[in-house]
N, C-alpha and C positions, 0 to 999 in steps of 0.2 A: 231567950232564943239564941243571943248572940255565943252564949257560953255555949253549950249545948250544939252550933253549930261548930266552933270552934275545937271544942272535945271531941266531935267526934272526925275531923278534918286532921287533929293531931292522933288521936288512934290511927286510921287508917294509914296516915303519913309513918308513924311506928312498924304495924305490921306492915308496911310494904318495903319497908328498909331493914328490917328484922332477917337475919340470914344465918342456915346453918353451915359450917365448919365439915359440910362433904367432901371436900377435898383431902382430908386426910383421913379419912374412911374408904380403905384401901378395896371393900368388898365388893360383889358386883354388883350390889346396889345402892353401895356408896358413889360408885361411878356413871352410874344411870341417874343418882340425883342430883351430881352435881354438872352432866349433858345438859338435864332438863334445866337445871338453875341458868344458866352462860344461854340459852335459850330463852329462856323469861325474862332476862336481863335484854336483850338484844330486843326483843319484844315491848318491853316497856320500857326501851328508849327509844323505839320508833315511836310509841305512842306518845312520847313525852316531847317527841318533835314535831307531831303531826298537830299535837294542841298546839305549841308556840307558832306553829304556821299559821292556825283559825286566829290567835291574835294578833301576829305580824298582818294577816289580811286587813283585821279591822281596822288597823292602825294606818295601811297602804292604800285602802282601796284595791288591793291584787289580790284577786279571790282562783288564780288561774289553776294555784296548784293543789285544789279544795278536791278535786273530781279524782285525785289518788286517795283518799284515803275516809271520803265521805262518802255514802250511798246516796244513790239515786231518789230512794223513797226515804232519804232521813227526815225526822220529823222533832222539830225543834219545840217544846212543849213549854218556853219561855220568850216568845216572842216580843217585839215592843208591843206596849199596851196590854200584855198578857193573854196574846192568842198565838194561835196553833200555827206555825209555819213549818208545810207540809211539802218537800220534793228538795233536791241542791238547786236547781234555780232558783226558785225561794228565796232558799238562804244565801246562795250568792248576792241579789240583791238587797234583801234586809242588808248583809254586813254592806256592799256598796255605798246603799244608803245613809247604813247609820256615819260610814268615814267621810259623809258628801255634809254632816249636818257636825263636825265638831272640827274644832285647830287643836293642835299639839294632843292628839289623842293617842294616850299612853296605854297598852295593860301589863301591869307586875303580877308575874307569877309571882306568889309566895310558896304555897305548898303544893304540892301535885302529889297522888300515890294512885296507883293505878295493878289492874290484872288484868288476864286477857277478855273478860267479860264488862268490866267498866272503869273508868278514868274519873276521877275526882281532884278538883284545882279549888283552891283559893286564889284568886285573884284580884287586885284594884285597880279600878279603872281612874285615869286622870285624863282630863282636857278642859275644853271647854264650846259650852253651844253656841253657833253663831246665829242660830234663828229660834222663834218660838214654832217648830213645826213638832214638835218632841214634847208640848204642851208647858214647857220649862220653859222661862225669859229668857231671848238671846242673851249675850252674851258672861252666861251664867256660868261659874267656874266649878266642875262637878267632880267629889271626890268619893268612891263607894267602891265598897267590898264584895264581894259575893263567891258563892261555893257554887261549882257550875260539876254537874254530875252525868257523864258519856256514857252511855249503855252502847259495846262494840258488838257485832257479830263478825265472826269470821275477818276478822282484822277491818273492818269497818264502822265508823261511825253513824249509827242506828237512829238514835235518841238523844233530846239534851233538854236538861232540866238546869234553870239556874234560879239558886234562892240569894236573895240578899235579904239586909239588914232596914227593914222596913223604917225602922225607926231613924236614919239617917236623912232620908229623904227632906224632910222640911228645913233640915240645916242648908243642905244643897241648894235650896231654893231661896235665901234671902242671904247668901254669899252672891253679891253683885257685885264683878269687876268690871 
């Protein structure tokens, strides 16, 4: 699974960095695709900001500047415990929560590739729990990957799915610092 998810985190990282040479394609529709390119570029580097925002929040506890660029009805379909968190209050306080329950909580993007319909990240997460409310032993030092997948509409974040690497988990768990 871990390859598989990996392949295909580096496809989409690929084509989303893959660019054609319209600028010197002097014709008028060589010009219109490279409007639309400087466009999608601009595009999905708002989108590439608006992710590091949902993780600088996690990391903060400052969820304030979530309401530009998340919808009202987003529906998080990876919640802790693996249920459904439905609406941005929600998930403002899920992420509050989760930065209320760890110290030194870090997330590294590694790969991000995104279009205007969905954003895909690799990220790991580092910190550590200071309580057993998360079903984990305080103060457990927690290291894990996962591919977290934004379905947008209309420049908004909709949907989010996050898969990780299941098989990590039990390492996580008897790393006691």
């Amino acid at each position: 699974m871990k390859k598989l998810l990996v392949a295909a985190a580096i496809t989409l990282l690929c084509n989303s960095v893959a660019c054609t040479d319209a600028g010197n394609n002097t014709s008028e529709e060589g010009k219109m695709n490279a409007s639309e390119e400087n466009m999608n570029t601009s595009q999905n580097e708002k989108i590439k900001a608006n992710t590091r925002e949902v993780y600088r929040a996690a990391e903060t506890g400052d969820v304030s500047k979530l309401d530009s660029f998340i919808s009202k009805d987003f529906i998080d379909h990876s919640g802790r415990g693996g249920r459904e968190v439905r609406g941005l209050d929600s998930l403002k306080a899920d992420i509050g929560d989760m930065h209320k329950h760890f110290k030194d909580l870090k997330m590294d993007i590694i790969a991000q590739a995104n279009d205007n319909d969905y954003s895909f990240d690799m990220v790991k997460l580092t910190g550590t729990i200071i309580d057993d409310s998360w079903g984990i032993p305080a103060n457990t030092r927690i290291e894990s990957k996962s591919v977290n997948v934004v379905r947008l509409k209309d420049g908004m974040a909709v949907e989010h799915w996050r898969f990780e690497q299941v098989k990590e988990m039990p390492s996580m768990l008897k790393k006691k610092k």
